[in-house]
C-alpha positions in Angstrom: 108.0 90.9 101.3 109.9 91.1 104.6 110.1 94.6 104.3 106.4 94.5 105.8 107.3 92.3 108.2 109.4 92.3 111.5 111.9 89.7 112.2 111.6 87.9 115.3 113.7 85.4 117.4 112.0 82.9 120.0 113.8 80.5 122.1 112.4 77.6 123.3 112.8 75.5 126.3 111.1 72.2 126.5 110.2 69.5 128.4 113.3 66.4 128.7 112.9 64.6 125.4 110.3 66.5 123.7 112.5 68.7 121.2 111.8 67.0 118.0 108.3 66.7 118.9 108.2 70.2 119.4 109.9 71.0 116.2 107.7 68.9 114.4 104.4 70.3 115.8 106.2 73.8 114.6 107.1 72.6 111.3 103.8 71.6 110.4 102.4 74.9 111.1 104.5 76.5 108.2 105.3 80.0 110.4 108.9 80.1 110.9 111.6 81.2 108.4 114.4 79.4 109.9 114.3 76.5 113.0 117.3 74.9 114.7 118.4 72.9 117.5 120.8 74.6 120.1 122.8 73.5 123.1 123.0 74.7 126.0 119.6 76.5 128.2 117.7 76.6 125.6 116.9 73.6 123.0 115.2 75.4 119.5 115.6 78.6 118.1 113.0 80.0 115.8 113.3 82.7 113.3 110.0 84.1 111.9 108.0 87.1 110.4 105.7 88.6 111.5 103.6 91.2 110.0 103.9 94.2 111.2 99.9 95.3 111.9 100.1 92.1 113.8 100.5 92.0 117.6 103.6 90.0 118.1 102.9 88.8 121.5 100.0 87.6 120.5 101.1 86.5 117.4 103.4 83.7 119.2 101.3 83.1 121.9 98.7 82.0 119.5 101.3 80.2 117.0 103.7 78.4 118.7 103.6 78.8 123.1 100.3 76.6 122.5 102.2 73.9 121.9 102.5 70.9 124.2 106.0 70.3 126.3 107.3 74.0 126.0 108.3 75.0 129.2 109.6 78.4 128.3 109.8 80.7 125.9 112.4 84.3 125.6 111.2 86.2 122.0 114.1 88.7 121.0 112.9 91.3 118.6 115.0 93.0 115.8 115.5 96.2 114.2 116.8 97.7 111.1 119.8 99.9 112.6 121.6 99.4 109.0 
């Protein structure tokens, strides 16, 4: 299945606070592969999938930066090298 998808990395910033909301709000929309809580600048990290005739901008613009009390977002993309 992942083979026809790509992997993506989003880090989130959010507003003081508003973490777990966040988290939650992502959780219910059943997107992400993997989500955690970090320290330091950033407060989530997000693993997801996205398919690959899918515009991946557009993708998490649509999916996850709508959410209320993100502040900022940086997306890292991957790809297979091995």
């Amino acid at each position: 299945m992942h083979d026809l998808m790509t992997c993506v990395f989003v880090q989130l910033r959010c507003k003081p606070g508003k973490a777990y909301e966040v988290a939650d709000h992502i959780y219910e929309r059943e997107i992400v592969s993997e989500l955690y809580s970090t320290s330091g600048e950033w407060d989530l990290l997000i693993k997801l999938y996205v398919p690959h005739e899918e515009d991946i901008g557009k993708f998490i613009n649509t999916h996850i930066l709508d959410i209320e009390y993100i502040e900022r977002s940086l997306t890292t993309l991957t790809f297979k090298a091995f």
